[in-house]
C-alpha angles and dihedrals in degrees: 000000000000093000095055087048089041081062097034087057088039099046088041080056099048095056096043085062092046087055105049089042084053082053092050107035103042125179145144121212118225098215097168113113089233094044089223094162094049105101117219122236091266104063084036088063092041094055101040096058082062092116093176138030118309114190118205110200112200121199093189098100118107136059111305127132131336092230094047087048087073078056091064098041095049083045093059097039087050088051100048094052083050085051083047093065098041113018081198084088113101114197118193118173107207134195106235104193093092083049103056109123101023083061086049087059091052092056094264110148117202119220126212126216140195118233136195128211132168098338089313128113118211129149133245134190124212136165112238098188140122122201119200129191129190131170088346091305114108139205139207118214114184109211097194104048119189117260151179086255124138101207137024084250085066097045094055093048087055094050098044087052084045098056092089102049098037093054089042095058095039091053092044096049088043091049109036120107102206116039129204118266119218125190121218102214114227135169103072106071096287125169118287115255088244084061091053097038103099085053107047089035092073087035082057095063080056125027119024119260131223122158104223117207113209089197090104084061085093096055102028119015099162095053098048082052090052091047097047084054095068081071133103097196134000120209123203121188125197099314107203096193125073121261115248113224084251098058099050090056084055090055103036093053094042077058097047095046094055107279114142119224142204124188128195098181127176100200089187134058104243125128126181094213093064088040085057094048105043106020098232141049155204108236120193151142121294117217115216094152090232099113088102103048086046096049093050085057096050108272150091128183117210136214110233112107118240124232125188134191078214098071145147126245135241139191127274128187107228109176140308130266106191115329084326119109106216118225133202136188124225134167105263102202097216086064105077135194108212131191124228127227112283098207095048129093094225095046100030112121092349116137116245124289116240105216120189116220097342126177127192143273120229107203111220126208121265140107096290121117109236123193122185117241108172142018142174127228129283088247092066136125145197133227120194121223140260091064149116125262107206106193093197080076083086095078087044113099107250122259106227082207090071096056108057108087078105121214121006123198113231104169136026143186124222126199132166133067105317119224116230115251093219104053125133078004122107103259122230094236132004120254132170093218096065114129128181094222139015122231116238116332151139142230132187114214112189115183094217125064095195089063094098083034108124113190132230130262109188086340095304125115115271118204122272097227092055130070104218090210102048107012090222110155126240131188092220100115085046082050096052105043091038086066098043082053090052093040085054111036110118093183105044093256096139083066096071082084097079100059120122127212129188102224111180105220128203115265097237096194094042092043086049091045097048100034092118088047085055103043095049089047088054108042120023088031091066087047102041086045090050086045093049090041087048099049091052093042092056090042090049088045092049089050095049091050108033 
């Protein structure tokens, strides 16, 4: 008898220290061949600075489909390693189906999806969202971004490898203290603020917003540099006036003192509005007087019009029935749909940009690092300016012979130390704060300035990503944020988009196919099995005891 309670006390004991060692020494174990659930040093560093309680809000509880089940599931294992790292993380999943409207007016959109079972299609709508609050501010956080994907199988994929990312950069925007400060260039013909609003208007909910006019530059030069440099990144979008000397030294040395940049140029006259209304116009160069700064950098864009087979399409009016005017939609080859970079953070699983009249960007060689952003197509042309543009050549049959200049670039990305472009030159005005090269930074060149133009619907801003007339989807505001994130991560968290998981999907056809084979394996086999098991227990019990 002593010696059973002597093991009962030890082993009491034993289990008590392996307990408080468990308490002590914590740690999980990421077994999966992808180690998809091993976050990296980054979001490490972003959740732990959380300091209070950070509630994550999930709307992904209730009967939808069996693939975006896996959603959930990979949604709450990712969370609960976050809540791992910072138990000040709070993580509610939430069925949305008694929400529905009250999550529409939160900006919520619901997706529907098409399922198949058992042969037969039918459609379900769930809301693959995370809300996220923290010290009264709150975050939302889609789930099921849009992507260049060509089946449901692929967008899941996307959004499971986004997870990380998505809820990193929530809980760091939602967190952070100082935020970064981006100046919206005016003052040469840039874009109004009702054609950028569907843009800024999502940079807003990140980065803080101020338009910057460069017009003080002729009374007090010294001072508008001082004043950009409070900046973290300056935006210009498609400027229409010419850039004083003045003016470029104030840019180049916002750039070589450590001021991001991202340019949306239109290096040729051509707007879609006068085509519309005349049928026919004059193409030709526009001179900003930027080719040299530009050049210095590592670019040139160039002024032949690019035309593309792959093309958007855009509205014509074809006849009237009634009062009625009758529309119809045909690919315009001057509107491009270009592809992104597949093995880039800022261009990875996005849908193809529409550009407008868009030319292309020659790289130069220097030491400056260039990565491809976007391309257009192989079947693509050029058109030198000045020339006309005659909207009735979209009924004409296209001429393969006019498409075979191949791929043309549209967008770069330049990283590196920048050289001034006014070094060893007389500068337009003296500053102390004149240096001959930057240290490390980037820059984003896109040869199109309507690519961050929204259009207009009853004089209200329309979405970027939407053509009114068609309501055809681009990926041209991802595209664009994507970038300004790029252009301002400090940490390297933009580069979580590029990570890669193996998920093993269901066989749909073969499931449908085998599904007798299954359902008898999973459900009669367990009971035939426990019946035979039974039957030779009880024969080998009546031997051993007869």
């Amino acid at each position: 008898m002593s010696k059973n309670l002597q093991f009962i006390a030890k082993l009491l004991i034993g289990l008590l220290l392996i307990n408080f060692l468990g308490n002590q020494f914590y740690k999980r174990f990421d077994l999966t061949q992808d180690k998809r659930y091993t976050l990296t040093k980054t979001t490490k560093n972003i959740v732990n600075s959380v300091d209070n309680i950070l509630s994550v809000k999930v709307y992904l509880e209730g009967d939808f489909p069996a693939e975006f089940k896996r959603l959930q599931i990979e949604t709450k294992q990712f969370l609960e390693e976050l809540r791992a790292v910072n138990s000040n993380i709070r993580i509610q999943f939430i069925n949305p189906d008694a929400l529905g409207e009250d999550l529409i007016k939160k900006g919520l959109t619901p997706s529907r999806l098409t399922v198949n079972e058992g042969g037969k299609l039918s459609e379900a709508i769930i809301f693959p969202w995370a809300e996220i609050s923290y010290q009264k501010k709150g975050y939302l956080v889609n789930l099921l971004p849009s992507s260049n994907s060509n089946s449901q199988d692929e967008q899941l994929q996307n959004a499971v490898e986004n997870l990380e990312f998505s809820f990193a950069s929530a809980i760091k925007n939602i967190s952070r203290k100082n935020r970064h400060k981006i100046a919206i260039l005016t003052g040469n013909g840039e874009l109004e603020d009702q054609y950028v609003y569907s843009f800024l208007k999502d940079v807003s909910s990140k980065y803080s917003l101020a338009k910057f006019t460069l017009d003080s530059v002729l009374t007090n030069p010294q001072k508008t540099l001082q004043d950009l440099m409070n900046f973290d990144l300056a935006i210009i979008a498609k400027p229409t006036l010419k850039f004083s000397d003045n003016e470029k030294l104030t840019l180049d040395q916002f750039i070589i003192n450590g001021g991001k940049t991202l340019w949306m140029i239109d290096n040729v006259h051509a707007e879609q509005d006068s085509l519309l209304q005349t049928g026919k116009m004059l193409t030709y160069p526009r001179d900003l007087n930027l080719t040299d700064l530009l050049f210095t950098y590592g670019v040139r864009i160039n002024t032949s019009l690019i035309k593309d087979s792959y093309a958007a399409k855009i509205p014509l009016a074809t006849g009237n029935v009634g009062n009625q005017t009758q529309f119809q939609y045909l690919p315009w080859h001057f509107h491009p749909l270009v592809n992104g970079n597949a093995n880039h953070p800022i261009t990875k699983n996005i849908r193809p940009v529409r550009l407008q009249f868009t030319t292309q960007i020659d790289t130069l060689k220097n030491s400056i690092k260039k990565t491809a952003l976007l391309a257009t197509s192989l079947l693509s042309g050029k058109l030198g300016t000045p020339n006309f543009v005659d909207l009735r050549s979209i009924a004409d049959n296209e001429n393969p012979n006019e498409f075979r200049s191949g791929k043309q670039l549209t967008a770069v990305l330049l990283e590196g130390k920048f050289n001034s472009a006014y070094k060893n030159r007389i500068k337009p005005f003296k500053t102390s704060l004149f240096k001959a090269q930057s240290l490390a930074n980037k820059m984003v060149v896109i040869a199109d300035g309507d690519i961050g133009k929204n259009q207009l619907l009853k004089n209200q801003p329309y979405d970027l990503s939407t053509d009114k007339w068609t309501q055809e989807t681009f990926g041209n505001k991802e595209f664009l944020l994507n970038t300004v994130d790029y252009l301002l991560d400090d940490d390297g968290l933009i580069n979580l988009r590029n990570k890669s998981l193996k998920i093993n999907l269901l066989d749909k056809q073969k499931a449908f196919e085998e599904r007798s084979f299954w359902q008898f394996f999973n459900v009669l086999l367990p009971l035939l099995i426990l019946v035979i098991f039974g039957f030779v227990f009880n024969y080998i019990r009546k031997r051993k005891y007869t």
